[in-house]
C-alpha positions as CSV (number, residue, x, y, z in Angstrom):
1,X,-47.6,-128.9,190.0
2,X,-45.2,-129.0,187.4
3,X,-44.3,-126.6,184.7
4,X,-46.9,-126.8,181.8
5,X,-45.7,-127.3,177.9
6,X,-47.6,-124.6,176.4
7,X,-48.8,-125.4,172.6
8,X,-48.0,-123.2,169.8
9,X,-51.3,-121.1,170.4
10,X,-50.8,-120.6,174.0
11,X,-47.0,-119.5,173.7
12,X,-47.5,-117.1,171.0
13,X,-51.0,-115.7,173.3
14,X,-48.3,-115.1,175.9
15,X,-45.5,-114.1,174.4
16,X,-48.2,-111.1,173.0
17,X,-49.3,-110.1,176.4
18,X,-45.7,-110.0,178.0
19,X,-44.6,-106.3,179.1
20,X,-42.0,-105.1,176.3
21,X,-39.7,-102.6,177.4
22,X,-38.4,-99.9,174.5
23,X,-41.6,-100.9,172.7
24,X,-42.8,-97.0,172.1
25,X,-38.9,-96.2,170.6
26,X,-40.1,-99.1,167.6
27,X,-41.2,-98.3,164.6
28,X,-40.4,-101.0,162.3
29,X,-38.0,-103.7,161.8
30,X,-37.3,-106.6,158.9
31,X,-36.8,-109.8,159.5
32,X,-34.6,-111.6,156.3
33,X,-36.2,-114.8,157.8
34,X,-39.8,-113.4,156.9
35,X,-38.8,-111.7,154.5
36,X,-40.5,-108.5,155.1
37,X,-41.5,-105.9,157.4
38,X,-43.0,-105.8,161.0
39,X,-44.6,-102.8,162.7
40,X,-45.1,-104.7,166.0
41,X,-42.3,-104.8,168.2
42,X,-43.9,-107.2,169.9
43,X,-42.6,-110.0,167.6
44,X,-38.7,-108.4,167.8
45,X,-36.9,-111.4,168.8
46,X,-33.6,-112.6,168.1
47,X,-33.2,-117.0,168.0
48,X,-30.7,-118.4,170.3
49,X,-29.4,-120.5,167.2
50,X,-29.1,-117.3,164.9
51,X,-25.3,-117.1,164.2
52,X,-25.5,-113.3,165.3
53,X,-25.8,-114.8,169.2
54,X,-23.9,-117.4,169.4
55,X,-21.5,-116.8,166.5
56,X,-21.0,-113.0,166.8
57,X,-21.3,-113.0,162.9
58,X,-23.4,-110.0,162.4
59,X,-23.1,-106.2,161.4
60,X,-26.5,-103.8,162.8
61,X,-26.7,-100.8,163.5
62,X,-29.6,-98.4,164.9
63,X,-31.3,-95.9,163.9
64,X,-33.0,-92.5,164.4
65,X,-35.8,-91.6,162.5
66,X,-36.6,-87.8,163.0
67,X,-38.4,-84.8,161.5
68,X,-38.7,-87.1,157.7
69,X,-35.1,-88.1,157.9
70,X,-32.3,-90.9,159.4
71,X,-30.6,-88.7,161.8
72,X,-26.6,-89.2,161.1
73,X,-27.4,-91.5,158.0
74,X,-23.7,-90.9,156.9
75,X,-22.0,-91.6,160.1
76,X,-24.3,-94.7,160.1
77,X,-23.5,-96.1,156.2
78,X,-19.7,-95.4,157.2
79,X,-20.0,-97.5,160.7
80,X,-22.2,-100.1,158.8
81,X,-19.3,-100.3,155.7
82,X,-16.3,-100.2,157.7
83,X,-18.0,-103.2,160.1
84,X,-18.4,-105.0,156.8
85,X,-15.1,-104.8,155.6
86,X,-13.8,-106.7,158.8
């Protein structure tokens, strides 16, 4: 028995049913290639070809959202510009 080439339905039916770890610390992400955003963290996936990977030409940060508020939003916007700058 060989491995099986899944089709676009049967990858995607997997991919949903795989275990996620961090899932519960998700709330939301965007994703510029959708332009929009995603409340499943499910579908949080970073492309092997995105420059980001295999380029190391990217600038992210994470963050805490607590109580109505980014916790550390300044600390955060000053990590994200100085990154940028580079």
């Amino acid at each position: 028995m060989g491995i099986p080439v899944l089709s676009s339905e049967e990858w995607q039916e997997k991919l949903m049913r795989l275990p996620r770890r961090g899932v519960g610390n998700v709330t939301a992400f965007f994703e510029h290639r959708m332009g929009g955003i995603c409340r499943d963290p499910r579908h949080l996936l970073v492309p092997l070809d995105d420059h980001m990977v295999h380029r190391g030409d990217a600038v992210f940060e994470s963050l805490a959202f607590r109580n109505g508020a980014i916790v550390q939003l300044d600390a955060h916007m000053e990590r994200m510009m100085h990154s940028a700058e580079r």
